[in-house]
The first five atom37 places (N, CA, C, CB, O) and aatype in JSON, in Angstrom:
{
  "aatype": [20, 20, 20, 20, 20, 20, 20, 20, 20, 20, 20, 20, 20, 20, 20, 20, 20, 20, 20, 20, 20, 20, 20, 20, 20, 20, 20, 20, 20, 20, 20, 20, 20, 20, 20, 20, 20, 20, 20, 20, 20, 20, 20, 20, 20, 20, 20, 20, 20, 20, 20, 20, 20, 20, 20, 20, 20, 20, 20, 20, 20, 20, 20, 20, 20, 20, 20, 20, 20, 20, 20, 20, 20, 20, 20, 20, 20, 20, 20, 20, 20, 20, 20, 20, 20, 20, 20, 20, 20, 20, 20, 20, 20, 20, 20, 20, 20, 20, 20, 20, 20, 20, 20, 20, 20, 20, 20, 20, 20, 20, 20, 20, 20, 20, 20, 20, 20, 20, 20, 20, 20, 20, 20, 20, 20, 20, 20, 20, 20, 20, 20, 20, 20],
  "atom_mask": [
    [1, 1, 1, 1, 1],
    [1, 1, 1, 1, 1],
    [1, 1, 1, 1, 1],
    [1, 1, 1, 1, 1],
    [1, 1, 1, 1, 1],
    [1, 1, 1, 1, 1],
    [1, 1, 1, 1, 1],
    [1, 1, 1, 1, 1],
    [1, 1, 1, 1, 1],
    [1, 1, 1, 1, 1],
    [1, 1, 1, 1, 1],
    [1, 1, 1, 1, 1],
    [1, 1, 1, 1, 1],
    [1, 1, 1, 1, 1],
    [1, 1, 1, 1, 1],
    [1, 1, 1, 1, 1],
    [1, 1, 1, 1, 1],
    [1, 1, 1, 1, 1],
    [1, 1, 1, 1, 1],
    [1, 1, 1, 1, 1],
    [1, 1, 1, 1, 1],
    [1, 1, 1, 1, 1],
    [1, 1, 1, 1, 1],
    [1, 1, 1, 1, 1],
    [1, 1, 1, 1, 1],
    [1, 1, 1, 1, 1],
    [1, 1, 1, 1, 1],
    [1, 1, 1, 1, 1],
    [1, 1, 1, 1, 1],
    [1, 1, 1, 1, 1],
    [1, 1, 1, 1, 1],
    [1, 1, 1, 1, 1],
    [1, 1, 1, 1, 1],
    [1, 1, 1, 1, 1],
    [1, 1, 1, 1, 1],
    [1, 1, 1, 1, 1],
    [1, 1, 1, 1, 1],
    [1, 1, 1, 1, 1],
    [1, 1, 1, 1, 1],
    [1, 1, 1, 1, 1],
    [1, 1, 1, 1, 1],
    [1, 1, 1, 1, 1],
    [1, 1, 1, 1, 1],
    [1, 1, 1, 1, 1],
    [1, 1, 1, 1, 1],
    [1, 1, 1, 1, 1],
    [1, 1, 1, 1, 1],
    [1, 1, 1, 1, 1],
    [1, 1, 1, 1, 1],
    [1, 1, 1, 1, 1],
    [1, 1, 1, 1, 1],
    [1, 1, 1, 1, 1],
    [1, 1, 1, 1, 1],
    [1, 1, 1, 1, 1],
    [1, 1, 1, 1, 1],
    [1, 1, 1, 1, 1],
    [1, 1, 1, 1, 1],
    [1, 1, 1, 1, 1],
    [1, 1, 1, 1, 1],
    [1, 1, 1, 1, 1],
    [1, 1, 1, 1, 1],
    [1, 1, 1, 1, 1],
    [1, 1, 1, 1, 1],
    [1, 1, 1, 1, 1],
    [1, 1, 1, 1, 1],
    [1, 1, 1, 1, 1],
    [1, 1, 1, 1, 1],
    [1, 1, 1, 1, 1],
    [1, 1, 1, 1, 1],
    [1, 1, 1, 1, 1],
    [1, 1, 1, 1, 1],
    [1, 1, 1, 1, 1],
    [1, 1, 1, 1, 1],
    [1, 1, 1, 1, 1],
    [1, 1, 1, 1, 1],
    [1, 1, 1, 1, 1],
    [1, 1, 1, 1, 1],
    [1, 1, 1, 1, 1],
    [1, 1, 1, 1, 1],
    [1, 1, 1, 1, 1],
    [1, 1, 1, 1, 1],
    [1, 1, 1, 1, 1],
    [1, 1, 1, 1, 1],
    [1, 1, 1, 1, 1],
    [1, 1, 1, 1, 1],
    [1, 1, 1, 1, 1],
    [1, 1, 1, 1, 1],
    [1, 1, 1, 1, 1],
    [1, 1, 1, 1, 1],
    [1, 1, 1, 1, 1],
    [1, 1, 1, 1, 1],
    [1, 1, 1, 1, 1],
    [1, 1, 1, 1, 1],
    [1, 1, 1, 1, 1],
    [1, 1, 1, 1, 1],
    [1, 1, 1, 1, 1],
    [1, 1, 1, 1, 1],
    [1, 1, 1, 1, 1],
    [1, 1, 1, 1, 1],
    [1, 1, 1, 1, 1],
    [1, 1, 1, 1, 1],
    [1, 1, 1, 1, 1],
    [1, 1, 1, 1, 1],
    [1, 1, 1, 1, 1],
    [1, 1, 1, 1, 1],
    [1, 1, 1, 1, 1],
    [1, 1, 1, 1, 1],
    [1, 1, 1, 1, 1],
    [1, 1, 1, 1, 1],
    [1, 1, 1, 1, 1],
    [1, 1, 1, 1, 1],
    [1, 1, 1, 1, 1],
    [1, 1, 1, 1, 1],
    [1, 1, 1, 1, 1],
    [1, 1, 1, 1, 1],
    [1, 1, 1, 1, 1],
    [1, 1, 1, 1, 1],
    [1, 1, 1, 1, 1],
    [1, 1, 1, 1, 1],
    [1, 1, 1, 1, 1],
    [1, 1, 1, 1, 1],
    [1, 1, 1, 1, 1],
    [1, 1, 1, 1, 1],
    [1, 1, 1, 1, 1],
    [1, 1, 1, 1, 1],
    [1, 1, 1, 1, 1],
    [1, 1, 1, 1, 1],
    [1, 1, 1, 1, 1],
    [1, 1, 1, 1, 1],
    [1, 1, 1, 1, 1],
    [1, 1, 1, 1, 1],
    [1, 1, 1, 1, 1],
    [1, 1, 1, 1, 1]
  ],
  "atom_positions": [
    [[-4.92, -52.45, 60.62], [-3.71, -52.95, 61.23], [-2.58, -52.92, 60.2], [-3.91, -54.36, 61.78], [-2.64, -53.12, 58.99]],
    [[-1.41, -52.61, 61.06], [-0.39, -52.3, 59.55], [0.17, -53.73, 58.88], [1.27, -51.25, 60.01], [0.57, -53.95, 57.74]],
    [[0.07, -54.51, 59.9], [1.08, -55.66, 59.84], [-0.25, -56.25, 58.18], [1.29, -57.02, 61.94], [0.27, -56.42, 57.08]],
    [[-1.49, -56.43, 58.3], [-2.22, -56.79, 57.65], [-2.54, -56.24, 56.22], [-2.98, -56.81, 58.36], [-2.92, -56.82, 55.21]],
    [[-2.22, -54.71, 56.5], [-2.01, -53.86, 55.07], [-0.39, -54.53, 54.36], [-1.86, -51.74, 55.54], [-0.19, -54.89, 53.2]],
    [[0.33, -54.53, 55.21], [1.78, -54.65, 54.59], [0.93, -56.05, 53.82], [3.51, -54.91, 55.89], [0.37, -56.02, 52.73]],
    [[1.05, -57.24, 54.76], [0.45, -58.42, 53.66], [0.37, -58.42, 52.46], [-0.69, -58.71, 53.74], [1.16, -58.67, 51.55]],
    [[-1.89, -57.72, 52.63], [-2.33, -57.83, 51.77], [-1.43, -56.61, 50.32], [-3.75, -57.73, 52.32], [-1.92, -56.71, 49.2]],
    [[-0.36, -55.71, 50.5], [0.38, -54.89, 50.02], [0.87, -56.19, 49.25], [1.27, -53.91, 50.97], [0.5, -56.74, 48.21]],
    [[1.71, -56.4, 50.05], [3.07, -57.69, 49.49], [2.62, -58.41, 48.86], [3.83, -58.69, 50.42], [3.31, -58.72, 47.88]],
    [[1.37, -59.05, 48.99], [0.63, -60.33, 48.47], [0.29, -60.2, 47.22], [-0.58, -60.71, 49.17], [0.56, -61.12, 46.44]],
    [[-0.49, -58.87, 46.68], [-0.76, -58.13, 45.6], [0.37, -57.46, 44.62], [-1.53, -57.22, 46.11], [0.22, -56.81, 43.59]],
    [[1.28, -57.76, 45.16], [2.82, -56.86, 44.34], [3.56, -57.95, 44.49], [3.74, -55.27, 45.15], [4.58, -57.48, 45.0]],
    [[3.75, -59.28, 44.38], [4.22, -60.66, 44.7], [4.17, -61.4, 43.06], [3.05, -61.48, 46.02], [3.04, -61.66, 42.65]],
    [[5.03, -61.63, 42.41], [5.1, -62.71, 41.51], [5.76, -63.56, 41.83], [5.44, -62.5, 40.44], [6.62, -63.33, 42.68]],
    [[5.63, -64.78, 41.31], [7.18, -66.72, 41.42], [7.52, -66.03, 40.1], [6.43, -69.41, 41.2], [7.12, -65.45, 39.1]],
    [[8.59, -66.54, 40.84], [9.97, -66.29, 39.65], [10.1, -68.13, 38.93], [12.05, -65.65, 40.85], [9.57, -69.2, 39.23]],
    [[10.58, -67.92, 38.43], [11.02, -69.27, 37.47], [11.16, -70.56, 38.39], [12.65, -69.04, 36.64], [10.45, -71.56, 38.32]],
    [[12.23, -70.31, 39.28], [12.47, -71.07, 40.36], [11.89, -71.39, 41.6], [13.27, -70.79, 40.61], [12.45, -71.91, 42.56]],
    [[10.12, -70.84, 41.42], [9.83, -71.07, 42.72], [9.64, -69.82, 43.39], [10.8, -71.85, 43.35], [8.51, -69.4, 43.64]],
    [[10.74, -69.16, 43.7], [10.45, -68.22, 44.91], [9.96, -67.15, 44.65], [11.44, -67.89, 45.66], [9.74, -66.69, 43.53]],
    [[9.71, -66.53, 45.94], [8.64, -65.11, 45.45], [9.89, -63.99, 44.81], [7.56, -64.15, 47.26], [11.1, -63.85, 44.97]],
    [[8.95, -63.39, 44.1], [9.83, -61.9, 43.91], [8.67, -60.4, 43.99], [10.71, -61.96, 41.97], [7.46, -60.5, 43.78]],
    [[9.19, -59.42, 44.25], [8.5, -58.27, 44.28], [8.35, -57.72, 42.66], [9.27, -57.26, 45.29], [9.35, -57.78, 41.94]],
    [[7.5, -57.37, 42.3], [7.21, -57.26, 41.05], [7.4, -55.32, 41.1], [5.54, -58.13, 40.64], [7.23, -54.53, 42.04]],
    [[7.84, -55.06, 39.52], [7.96, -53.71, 39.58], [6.83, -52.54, 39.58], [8.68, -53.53, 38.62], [6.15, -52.13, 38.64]],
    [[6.83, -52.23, 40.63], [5.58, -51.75, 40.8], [6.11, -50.01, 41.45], [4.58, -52.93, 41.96], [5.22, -49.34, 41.98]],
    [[7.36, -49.47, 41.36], [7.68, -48.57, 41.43], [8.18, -48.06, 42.8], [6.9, -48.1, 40.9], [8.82, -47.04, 43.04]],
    [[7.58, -49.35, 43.93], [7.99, -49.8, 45.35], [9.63, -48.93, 45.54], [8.12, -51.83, 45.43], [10.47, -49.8, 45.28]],
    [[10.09, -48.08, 45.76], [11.45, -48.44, 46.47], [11.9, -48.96, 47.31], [11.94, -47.89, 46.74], [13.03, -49.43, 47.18]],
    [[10.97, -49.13, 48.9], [11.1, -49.84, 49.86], [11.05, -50.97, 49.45], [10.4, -49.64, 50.72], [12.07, -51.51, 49.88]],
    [[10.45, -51.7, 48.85], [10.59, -53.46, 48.53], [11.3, -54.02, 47.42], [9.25, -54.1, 48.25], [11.67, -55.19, 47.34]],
    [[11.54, -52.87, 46.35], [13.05, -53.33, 45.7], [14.49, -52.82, 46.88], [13.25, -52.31, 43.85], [15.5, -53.43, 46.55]],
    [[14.67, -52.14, 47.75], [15.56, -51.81, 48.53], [16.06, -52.87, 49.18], [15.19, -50.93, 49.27], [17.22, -53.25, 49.3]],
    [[14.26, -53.63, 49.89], [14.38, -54.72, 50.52], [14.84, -56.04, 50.09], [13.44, -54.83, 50.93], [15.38, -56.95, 50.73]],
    [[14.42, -55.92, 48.57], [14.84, -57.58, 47.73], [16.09, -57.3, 47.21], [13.76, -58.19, 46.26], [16.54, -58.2, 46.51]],
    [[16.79, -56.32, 47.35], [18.67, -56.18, 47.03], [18.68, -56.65, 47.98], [19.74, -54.82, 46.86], [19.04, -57.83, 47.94]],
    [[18.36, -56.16, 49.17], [19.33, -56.71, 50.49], [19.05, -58.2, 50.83], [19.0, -55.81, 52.0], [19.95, -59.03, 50.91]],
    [[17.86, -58.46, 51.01], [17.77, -59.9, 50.44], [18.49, -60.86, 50.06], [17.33, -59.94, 49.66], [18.8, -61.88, 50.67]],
    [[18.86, -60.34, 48.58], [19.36, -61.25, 47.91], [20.85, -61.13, 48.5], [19.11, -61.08, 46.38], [21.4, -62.23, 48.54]],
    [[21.48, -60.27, 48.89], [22.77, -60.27, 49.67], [22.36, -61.42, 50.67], [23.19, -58.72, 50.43], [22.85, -62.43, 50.16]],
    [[21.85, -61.71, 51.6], [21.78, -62.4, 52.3], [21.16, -63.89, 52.64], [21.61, -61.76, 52.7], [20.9, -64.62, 53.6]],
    [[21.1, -63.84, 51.02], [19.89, -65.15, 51.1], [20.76, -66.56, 51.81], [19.21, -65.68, 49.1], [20.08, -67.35, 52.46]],
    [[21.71, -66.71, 51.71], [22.75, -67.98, 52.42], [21.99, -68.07, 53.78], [24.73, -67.5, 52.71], [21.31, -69.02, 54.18]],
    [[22.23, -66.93, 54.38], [22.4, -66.69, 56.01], [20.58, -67.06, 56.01], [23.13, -64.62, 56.71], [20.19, -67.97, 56.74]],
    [[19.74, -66.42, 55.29], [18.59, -65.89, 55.91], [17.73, -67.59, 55.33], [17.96, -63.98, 55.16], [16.86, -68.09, 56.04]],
    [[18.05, -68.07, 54.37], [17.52, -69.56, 54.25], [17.66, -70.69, 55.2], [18.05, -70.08, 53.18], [17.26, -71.83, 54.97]],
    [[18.41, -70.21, 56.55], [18.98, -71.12, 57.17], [17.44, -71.26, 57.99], [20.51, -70.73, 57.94], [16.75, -70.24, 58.0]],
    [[16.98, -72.34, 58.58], [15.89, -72.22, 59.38], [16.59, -72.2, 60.97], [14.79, -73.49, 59.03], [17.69, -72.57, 61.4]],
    [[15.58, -71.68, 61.5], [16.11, -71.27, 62.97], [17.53, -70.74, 63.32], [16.02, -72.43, 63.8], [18.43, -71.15, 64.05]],
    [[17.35, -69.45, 62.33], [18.3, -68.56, 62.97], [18.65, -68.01, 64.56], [18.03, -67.61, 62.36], [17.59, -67.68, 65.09]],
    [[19.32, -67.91, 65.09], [19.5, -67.47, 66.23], [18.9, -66.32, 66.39], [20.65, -67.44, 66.52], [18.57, -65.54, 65.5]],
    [[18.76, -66.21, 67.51], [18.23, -64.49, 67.94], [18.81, -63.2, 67.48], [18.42, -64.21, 69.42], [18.29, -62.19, 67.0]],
    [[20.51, -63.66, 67.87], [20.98, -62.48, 67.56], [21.5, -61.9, 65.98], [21.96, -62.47, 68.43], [21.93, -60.79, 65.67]],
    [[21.25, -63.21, 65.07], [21.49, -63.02, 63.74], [19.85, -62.34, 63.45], [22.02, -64.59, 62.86], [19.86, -61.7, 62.4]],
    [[18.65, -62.34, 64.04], [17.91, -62.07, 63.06], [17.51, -60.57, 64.04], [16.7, -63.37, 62.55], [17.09, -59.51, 63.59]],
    [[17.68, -60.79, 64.92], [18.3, -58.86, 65.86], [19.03, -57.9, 65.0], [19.74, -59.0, 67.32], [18.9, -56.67, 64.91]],
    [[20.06, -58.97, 64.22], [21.0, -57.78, 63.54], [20.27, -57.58, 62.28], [22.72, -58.18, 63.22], [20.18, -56.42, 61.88]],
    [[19.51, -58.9, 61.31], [18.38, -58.1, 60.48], [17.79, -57.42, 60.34], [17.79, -58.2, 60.26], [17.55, -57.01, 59.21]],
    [[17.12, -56.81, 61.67], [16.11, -56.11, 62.27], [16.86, -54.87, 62.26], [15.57, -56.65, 63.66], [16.38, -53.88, 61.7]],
    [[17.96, -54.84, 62.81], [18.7, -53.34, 62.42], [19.22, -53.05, 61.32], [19.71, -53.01, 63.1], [19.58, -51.89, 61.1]],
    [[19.31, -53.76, 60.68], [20.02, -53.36, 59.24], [18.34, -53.34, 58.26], [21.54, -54.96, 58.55], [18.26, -52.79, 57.16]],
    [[17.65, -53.75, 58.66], [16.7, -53.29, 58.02], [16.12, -51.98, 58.52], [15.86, -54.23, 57.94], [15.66, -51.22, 57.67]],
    [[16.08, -51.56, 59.99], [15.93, -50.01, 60.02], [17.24, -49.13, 59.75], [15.4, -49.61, 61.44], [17.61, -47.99, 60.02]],
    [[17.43, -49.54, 59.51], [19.43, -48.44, 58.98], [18.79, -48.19, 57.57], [21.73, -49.8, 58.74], [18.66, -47.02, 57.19]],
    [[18.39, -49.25, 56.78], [17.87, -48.79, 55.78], [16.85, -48.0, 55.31], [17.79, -49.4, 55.43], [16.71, -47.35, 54.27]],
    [[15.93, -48.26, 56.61], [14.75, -46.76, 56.48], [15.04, -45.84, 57.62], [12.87, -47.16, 56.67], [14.26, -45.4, 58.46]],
    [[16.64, -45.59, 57.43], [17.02, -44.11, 57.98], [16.14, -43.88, 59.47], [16.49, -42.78, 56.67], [15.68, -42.81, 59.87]],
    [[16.06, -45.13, 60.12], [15.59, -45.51, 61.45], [17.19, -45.3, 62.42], [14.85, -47.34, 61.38], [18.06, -46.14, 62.63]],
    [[17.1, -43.43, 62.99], [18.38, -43.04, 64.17], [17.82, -43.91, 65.68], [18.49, -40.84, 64.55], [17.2, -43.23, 66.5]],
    [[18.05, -45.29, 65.96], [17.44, -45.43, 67.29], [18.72, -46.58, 67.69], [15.53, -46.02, 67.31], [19.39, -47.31, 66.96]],
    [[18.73, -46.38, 69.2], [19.4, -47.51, 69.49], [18.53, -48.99, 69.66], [20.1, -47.13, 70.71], [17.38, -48.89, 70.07]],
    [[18.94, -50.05, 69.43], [17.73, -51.01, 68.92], [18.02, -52.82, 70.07], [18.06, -51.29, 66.57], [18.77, -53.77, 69.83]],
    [[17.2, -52.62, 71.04], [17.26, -53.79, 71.48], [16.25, -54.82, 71.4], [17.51, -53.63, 72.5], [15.41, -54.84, 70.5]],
    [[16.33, -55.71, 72.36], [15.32, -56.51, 72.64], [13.9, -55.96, 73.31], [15.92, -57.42, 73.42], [12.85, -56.59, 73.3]],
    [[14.09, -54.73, 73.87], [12.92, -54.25, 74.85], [12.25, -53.01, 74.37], [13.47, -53.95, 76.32], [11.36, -52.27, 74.81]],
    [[13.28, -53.08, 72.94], [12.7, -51.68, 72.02], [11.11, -51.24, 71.72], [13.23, -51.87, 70.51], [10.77, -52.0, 70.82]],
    [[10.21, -50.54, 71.98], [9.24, -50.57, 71.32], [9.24, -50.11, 69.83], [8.48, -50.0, 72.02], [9.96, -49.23, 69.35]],
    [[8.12, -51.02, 69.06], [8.35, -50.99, 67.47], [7.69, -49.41, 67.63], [7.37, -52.41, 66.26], [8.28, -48.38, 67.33]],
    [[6.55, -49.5, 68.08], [5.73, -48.25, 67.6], [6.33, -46.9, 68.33], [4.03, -48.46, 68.01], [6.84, -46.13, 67.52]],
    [[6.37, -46.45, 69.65], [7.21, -45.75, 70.55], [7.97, -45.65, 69.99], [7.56, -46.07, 71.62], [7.91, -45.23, 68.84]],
    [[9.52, -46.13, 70.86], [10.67, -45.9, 70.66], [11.31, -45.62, 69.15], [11.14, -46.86, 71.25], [12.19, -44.83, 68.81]],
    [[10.5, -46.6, 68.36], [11.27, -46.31, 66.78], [10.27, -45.34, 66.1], [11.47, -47.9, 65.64], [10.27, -45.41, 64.87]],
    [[9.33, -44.34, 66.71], [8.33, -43.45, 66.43], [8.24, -43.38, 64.88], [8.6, -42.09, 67.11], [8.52, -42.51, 64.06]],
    [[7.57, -45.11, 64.8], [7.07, -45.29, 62.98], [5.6, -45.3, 63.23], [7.61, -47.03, 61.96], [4.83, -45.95, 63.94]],
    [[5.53, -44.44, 62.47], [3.77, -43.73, 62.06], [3.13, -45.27, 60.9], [3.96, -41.46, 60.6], [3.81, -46.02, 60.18]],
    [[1.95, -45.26, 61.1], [1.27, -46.3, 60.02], [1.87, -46.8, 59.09], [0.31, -45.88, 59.34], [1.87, -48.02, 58.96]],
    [[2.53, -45.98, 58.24], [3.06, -46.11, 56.98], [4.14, -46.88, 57.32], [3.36, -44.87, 56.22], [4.22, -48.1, 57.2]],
    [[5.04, -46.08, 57.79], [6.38, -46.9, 58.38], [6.06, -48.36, 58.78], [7.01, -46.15, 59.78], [6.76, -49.25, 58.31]],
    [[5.1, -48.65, 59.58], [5.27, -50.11, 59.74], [4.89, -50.43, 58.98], [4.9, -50.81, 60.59], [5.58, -51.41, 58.7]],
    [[4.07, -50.32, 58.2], [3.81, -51.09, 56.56], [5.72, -51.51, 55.7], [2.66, -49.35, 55.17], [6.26, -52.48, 55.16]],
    [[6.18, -49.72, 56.14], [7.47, -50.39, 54.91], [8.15, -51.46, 55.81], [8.95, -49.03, 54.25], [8.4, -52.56, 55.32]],
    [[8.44, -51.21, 57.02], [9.39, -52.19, 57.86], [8.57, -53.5, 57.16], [9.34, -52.03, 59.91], [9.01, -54.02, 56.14]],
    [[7.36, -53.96, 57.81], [6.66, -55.05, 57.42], [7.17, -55.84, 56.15], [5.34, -54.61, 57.24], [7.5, -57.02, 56.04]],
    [[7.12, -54.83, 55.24], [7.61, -55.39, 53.89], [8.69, -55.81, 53.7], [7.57, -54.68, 52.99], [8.85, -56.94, 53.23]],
    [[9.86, -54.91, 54.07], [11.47, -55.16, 54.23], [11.67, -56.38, 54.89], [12.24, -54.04, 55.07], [12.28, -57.31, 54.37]],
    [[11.02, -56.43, 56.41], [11.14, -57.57, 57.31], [11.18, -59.1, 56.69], [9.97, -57.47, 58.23], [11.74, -60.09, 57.16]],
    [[10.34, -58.96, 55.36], [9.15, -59.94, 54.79], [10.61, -60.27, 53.99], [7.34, -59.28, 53.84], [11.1, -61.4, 54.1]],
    [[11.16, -59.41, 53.33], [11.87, -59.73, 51.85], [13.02, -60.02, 52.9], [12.1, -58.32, 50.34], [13.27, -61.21, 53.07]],
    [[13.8, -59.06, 53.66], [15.25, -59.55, 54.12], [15.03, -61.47, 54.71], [15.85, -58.22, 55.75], [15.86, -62.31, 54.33]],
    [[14.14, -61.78, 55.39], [14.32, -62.73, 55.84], [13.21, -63.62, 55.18], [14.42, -62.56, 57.17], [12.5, -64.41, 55.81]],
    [[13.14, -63.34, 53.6], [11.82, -64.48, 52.79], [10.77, -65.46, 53.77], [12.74, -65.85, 51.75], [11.05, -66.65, 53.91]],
    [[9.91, -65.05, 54.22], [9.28, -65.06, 55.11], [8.0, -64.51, 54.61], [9.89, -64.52, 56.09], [8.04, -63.95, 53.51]],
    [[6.59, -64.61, 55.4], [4.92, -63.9, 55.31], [4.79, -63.49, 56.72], [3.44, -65.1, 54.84], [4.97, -64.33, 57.61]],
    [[4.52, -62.34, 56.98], [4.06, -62.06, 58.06], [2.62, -62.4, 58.25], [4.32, -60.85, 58.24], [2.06, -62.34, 57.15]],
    [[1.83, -62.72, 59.15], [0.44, -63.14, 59.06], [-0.42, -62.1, 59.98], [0.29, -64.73, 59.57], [0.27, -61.87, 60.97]],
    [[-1.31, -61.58, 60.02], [-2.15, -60.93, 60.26], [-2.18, -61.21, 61.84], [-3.24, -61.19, 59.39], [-2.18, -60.3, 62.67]],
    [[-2.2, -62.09, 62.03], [-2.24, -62.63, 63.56], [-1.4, -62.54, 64.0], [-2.51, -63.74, 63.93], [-1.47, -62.98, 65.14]],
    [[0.33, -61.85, 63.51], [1.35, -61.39, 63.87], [1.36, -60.55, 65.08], [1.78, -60.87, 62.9], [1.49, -60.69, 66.3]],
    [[1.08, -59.27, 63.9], [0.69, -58.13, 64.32], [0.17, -58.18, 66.03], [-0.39, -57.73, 63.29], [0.92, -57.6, 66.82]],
    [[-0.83, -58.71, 66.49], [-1.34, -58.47, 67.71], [-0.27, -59.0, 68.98], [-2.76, -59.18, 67.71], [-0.51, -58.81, 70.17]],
    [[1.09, -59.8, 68.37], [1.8, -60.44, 68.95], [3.42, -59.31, 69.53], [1.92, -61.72, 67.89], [4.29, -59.38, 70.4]],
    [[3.09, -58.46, 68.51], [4.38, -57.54, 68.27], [4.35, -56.03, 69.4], [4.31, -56.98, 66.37], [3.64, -55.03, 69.27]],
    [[5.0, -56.21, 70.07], [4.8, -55.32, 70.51], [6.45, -54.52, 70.76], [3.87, -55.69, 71.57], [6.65, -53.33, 70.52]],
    [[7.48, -55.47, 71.29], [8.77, -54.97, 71.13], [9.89, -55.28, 70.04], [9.25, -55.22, 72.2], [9.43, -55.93, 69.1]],
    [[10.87, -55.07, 69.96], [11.33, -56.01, 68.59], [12.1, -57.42, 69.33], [12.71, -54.97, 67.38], [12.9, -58.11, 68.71]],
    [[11.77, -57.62, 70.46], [12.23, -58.73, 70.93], [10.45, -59.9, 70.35], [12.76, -58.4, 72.97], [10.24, -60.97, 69.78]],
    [[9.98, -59.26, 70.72], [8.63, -59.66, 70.07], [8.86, -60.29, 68.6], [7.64, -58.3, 69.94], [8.77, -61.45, 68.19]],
    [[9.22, -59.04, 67.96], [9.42, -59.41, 66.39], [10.18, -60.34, 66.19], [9.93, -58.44, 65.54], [10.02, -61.06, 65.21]],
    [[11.5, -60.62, 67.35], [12.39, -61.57, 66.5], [11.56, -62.47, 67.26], [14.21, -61.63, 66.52], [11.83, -63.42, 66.53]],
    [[11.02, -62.82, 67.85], [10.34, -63.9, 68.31], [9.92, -64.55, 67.1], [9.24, -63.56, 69.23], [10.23, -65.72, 66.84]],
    [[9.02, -63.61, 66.15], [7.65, -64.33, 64.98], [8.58, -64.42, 64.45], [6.21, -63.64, 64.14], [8.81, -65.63, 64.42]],
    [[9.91, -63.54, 63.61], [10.69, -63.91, 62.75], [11.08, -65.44, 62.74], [11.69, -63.1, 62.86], [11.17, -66.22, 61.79]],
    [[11.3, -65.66, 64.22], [12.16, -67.36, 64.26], [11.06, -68.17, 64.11], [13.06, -67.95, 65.85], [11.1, -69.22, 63.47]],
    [[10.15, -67.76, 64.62], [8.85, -68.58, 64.44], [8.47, -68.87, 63.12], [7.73, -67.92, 65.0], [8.14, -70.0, 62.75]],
    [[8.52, -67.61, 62.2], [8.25, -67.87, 60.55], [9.34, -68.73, 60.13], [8.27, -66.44, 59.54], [8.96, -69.83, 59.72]],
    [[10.63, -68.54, 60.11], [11.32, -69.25, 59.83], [11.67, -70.76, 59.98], [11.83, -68.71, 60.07], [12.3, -71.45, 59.18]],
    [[11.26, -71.03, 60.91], [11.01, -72.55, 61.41], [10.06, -73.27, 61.11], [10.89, -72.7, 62.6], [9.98, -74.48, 61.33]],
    [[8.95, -72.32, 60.37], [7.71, -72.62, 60.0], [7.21, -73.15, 58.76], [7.19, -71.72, 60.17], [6.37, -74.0, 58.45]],
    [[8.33, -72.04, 57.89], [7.82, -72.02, 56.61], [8.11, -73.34, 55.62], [8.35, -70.79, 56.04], [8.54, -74.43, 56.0]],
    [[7.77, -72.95, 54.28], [7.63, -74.24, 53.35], [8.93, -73.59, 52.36], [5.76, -74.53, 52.44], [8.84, -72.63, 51.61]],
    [[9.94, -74.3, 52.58], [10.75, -73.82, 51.47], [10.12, -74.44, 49.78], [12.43, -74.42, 51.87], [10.1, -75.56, 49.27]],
    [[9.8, -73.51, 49.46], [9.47, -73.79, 47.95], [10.4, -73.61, 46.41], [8.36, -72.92, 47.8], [9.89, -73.92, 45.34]]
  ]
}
C-alpha cells in the first residue's frame, strides 16, 4: 500500500530538530526537501488546527503543481484515476502531503482515500488530531 510505504519512507528519513519538530533529514530526497521548503512557507496557516476545507483543498493543489500534476482538481477527483499517479507517485504526494501540512499519515488512511475530497477529509482529521510537540 502506498500510503504505508510513504510512512514507513518518512518515518525512517525523519529526525527532531532542536525544537521539537520533525524535520526530513538529508537523504538526497528532492520530493521531501521540495516538500519541507514549502512547508516552512506555510507553517502559520498549516499549524492552525482545523483548517477549513477549502484552505487544505488549496494545499492539495499546490502540492500537485509541485509534482508537475496537469489536472483540474476537485472534491470528486480521483487520487489514483483522474490524477493517473502510478505507485511511486503516491508515495511522493504522501510525503509532500505529510510535510506541507506537518501531519502522519497512518496506514489505516490509505483504505479511507479514495477521492481528494476523501483526502481532505483525513487531512482535517490529522490536524485536529495531532499532538503539537
Amino acid at each position: 500500500s502506498a500510503i504505508r510505504h510513504a510512512h514507513t519512507r518518512v518515518e525512517q528519513g525523519r529526525a527532531m530538530t532542536v525544537d521539537g519538530s520533525d524535520a526530513v533529514t538529508g537523504d538526497g530526497d528532492d520530493a521531501a526537501t521540495a516538500g519541507d521548503d514549502a512547508a516552512t512557507a506555510g507553517d502559520d496557516a498549516a499549524t492552525a488546527a482545523g483548517r477549513a476545507p477549502s484552505d487544505i483543498l488549496a494545499g492539495i493543489r499546490g502540492v500537485l503543481a509541485e509534482m508537475g500534476v496537469d489536472a483540474t482538481v476537485d472534491l470528486a477527483t480521483d487520487v489514483a484515476g483522474d490524477l493517473e499517479l502510478d505507485s511511486m507517485r503516491r508515495i511522493e504526494l504522501a510525503i509532500l502531503i505529510e510535510n506541507r501540512f506537518r501531519i502522519a499519515l497512518e496506514p489505516e488512511d490509505e483504505a479511507r482515500i479514495a477521492t481528494v475530497g476523501d483526502l481532505v477529509d483525513v487531512i482535517g482529521h490529522r490536524l485536529e488530531t495531532r499532538r503539537d510537540v
